[in-house]
N, C-alpha and C positions, 0 to 999 in steps of 0.2 A: 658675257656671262662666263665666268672660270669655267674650265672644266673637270667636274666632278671624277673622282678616281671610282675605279669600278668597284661595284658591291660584292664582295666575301662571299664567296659559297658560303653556307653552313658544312661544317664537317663531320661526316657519319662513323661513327665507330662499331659494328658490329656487336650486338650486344654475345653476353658468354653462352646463352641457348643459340642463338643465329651462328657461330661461330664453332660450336660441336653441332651442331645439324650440315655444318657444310664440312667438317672434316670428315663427318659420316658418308655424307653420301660422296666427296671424293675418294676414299675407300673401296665405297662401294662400286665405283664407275674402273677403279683402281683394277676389283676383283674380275669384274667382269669382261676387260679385258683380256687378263688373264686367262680367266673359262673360257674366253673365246678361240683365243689363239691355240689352246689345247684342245678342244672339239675340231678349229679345219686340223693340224697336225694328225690327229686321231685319222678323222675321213682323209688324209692324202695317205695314211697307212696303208686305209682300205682298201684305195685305188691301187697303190703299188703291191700289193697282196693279190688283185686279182685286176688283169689287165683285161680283160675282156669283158668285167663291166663297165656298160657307159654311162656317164654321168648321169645324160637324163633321167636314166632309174634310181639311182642314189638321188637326185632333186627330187624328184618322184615320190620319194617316202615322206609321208606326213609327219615326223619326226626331224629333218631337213628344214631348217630355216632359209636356206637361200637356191638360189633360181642354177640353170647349167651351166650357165657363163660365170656365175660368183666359185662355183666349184671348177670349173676350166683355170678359173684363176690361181685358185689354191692347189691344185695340180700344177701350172705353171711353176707357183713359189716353190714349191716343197719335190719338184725334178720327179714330176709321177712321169712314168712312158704314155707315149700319147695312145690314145684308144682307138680302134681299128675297127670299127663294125663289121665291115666285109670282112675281116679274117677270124671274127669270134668263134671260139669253138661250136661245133654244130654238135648234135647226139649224134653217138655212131651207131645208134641200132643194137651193139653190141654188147652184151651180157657176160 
C-alpha cells in the first residue's frame, strides 16, 4: 500500500474582533507592566528616603502587593542601603 502524504492542517486566521481583542489586551498587559515597574521604583524611593524602615512594615501595609523578600529584591535592583534594625533610631525621650 503507497504511502499516503500527510493530511493539511486546516488554517486559522484570526477573525478582525479576535484580533483587536488581542491587540487590546496586549496593551493592556503592555500598561501594566509599566504601572508596575513605577509602583517598585516609587517604594525603593521610599526605602532610600528612610533607611530605618524595614521592609517587613512596608510588606506589612495592606496596600503592598508583595511579600519582604519581593521588596528585598527591589531594593537590591534600585541600590536602596541595606536596613539595619539593631541601629534604627530609638525615641530619645527628648522634647
Amino acid at each position: 500500500m503507497p504511502k499516503q502524504p500527510p493530511k493539511r492542517r486546516p488554517e486559522y486566521k484570526p477573525s478582525r474582533k479576535t484580533a483587536e481583542a488581542l491587540a487590546a489586551w496586549k496593551r493592556a498587559v503592555e500598561e501594566e507592566e509599566r504601572l508596575r515597574l513605577s509602583v517598585r521604583a516609587a517604594l525603593a524611593e521610599d526605602l532610600i528616603a528612610d533607611t530605618d524602615l524595614p521592609y517587613q512594615v512596608v510588606a506589612d501595609h495592606p496596600s503592598i502587593p508583595w511579600s519582604m523578600q519581593t521588596l528585598r529584591q527591589i531594593g537590591w535592583e534600585y541600590n536602596v542601603p541595606p536596613r539595619q534594625p539593631s541601629k534604627a533610631k530609638q525615641p530619645s525621650g527628648k522634647d
